[in-house]
N, C-alpha and C positions, 0 to 999 in steps of 0.2 A: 078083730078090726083088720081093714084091710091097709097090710102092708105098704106103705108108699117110697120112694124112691127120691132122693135128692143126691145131687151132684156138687160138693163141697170142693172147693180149688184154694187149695195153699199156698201159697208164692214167698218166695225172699225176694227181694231186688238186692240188684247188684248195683253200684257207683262204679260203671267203664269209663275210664278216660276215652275221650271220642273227637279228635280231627275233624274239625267240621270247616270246608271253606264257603266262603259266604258266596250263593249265590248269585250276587248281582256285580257285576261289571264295576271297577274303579272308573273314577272321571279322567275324562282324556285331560294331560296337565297340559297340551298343548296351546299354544294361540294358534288360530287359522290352519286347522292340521289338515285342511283340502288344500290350502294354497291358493287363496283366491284373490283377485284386486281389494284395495291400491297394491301396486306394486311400489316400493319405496328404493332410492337409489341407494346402496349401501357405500362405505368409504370408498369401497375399491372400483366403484362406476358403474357397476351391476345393478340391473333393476333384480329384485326377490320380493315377495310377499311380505305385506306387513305380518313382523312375527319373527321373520326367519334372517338366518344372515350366513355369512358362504363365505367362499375363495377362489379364487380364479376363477376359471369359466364352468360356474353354476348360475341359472337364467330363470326368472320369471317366465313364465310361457300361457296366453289364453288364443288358444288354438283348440284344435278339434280333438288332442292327447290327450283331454282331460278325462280321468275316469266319473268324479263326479262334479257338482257345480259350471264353472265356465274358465276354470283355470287349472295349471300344472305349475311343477317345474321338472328342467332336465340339464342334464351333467352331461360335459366331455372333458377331455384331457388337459392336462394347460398345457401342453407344449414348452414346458420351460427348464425341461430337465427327464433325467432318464434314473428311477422313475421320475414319474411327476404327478401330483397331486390336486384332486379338485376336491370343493366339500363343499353341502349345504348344511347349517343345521339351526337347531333351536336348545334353548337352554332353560333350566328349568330350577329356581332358587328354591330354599328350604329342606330337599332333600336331606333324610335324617339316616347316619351310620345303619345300618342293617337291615334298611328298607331293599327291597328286592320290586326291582321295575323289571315292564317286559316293553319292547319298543316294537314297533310291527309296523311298515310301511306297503304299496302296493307300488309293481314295477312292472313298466311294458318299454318292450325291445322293439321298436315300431319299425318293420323291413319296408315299408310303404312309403316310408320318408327315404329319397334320395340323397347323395352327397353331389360334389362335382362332378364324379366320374361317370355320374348317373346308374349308381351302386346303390346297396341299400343302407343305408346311413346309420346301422349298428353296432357292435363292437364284435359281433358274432365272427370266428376265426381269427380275431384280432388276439393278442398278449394284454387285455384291459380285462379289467375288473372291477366292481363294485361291489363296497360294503354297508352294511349297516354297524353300526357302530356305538355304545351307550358307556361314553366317557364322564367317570368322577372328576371332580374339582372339591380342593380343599379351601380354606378362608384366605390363602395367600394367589390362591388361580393357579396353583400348581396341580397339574393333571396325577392322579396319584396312584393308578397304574401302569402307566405308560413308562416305557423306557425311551432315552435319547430322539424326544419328540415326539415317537411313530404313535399314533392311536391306536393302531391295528397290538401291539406287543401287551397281552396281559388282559385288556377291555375285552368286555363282551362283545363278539362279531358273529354277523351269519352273514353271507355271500350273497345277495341279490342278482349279480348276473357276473357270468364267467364265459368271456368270448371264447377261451379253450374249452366248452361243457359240452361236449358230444350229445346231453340233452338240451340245451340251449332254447329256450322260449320265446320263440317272437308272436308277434301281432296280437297278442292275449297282456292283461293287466293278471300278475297274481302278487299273492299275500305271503311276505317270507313275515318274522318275530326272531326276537333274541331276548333272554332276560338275563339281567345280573344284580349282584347284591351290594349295595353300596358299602366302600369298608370304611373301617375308622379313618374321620377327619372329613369325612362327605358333607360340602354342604350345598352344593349344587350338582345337577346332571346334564348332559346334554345329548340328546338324540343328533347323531351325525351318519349325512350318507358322505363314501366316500369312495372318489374315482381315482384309482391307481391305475396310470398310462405307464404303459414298458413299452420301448423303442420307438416313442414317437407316432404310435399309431390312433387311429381315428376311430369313432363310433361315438353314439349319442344313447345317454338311457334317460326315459322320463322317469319318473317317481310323483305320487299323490296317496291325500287322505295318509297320513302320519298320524300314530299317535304313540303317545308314552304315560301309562300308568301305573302306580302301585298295585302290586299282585298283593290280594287282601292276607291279612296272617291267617294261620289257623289258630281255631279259637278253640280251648278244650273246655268240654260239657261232661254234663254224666247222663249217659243214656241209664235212663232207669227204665228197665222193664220185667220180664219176668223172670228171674234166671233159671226157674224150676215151675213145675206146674206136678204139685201131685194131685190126686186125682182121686178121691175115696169115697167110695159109696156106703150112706148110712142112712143102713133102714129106719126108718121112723115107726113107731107104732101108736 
């Protein structure tokens, strides 16, 4: 009889723990994360976006800064102090201790826009700065990494625009992101931009399309597959 040939494969699988993050996008937990009309007057006399709410001199803007839709906002210095402080933000209830948010907002340094001096109306050269910012709150409204007020001390911050930045970005909209992990006692978050004026200087930054998500956990699976593959040939007769 003639000899025939078959190819016999043995396998064990293995149970790997396996990191897997999900590949779909968290919901933006924002209201209105472009910034678009009604504009609503907040306590302080400021018009901002339904949604959002500020400090000193942060402004609803539907002008031609808008990266998308038909509206923005933009920040400058308050003037009322050295430093001194501007802020827009939004806040975001139910946040749960260990949850890890990432905040990302998009920023343009518009040189196109004049001031009085018929200068370009940015903070570029200027001692100002702008942060992003993603401040916990505990069940009492106590900020609860912060020290002696300041958001910037402990919270998660990345730098949106630095008038001292020898790379400094004007007349383009781009994407900075920050994430952090909510600690014990979290039960709300708030996405804040925020304008730190040193000496009383001048410059304007827009900011639009905000958003704030939970970064999905990873989830552990067991990849089953082959851990071995032997491979033996048995003649048949």
């Amino acid at each position: 009889m003639k000899a025939c040939t078959k190819f016999l494969i043995t396998a064990f699988t293995a149970a790997i723990p396996l990191a897997v993050l999900s590949p779909e996008s968290s919901a933006n937990l924002l209201v209105n994360p472009s910034m678009e009309a009604p504009a609503v007057q907040n306590g302080d006399g400021n018009f901002r976006p339904d949604g959002w709410g500020g400090f000193s001199n942060s402004f609803f803007a539907d002008d031609r800064t808008a990266r998308s839709g038909d509206a923005n906002m933009f920040i400058l210095g308050a003037f009322n102090g050295d430093p001194a402080f501007s802020g827009l933000f939004q806040d975001v209830n139910g946040v749960a201790p260990g949850a890890e948010l990432e905040a990302s907002i998009w920023t343009l340094n518009d040189a196109t826009r004049l001031d009085a001096s018929n200068l370009p109306d940015t903070i570029e050269g200027r001692p100002n700065r702008v942060d992003l910012v993603i401040e916990f709150f505990d069940q009492f409204g106590g900020n609860i990494l912060s020290e002696d007020g300041d958001p910037n001390t402990n919270n998660p911050t990345v730098t949106l625009a630095d008038g001292l930045d020898p790379n400094f970005i004007t007349n383009e909209y781009y994407q900075r992101s920050v994430t952090g992990i909510a600690p014990a006692g979290t039960v709300r978050a708030r996405l804040l931009v925020l304008f730190v004026q040193s000496g009383f200087a001048g410059g304007i930054v827009d900011v639009d399309d905000a958003s704030l998500t939970v970064v999905p956990e990873p989830v552990t699976g067991a990849l089953l597959g082959l851990g071995a593959l032997l491979l033996r040939r048995r003649p048949l007769r």
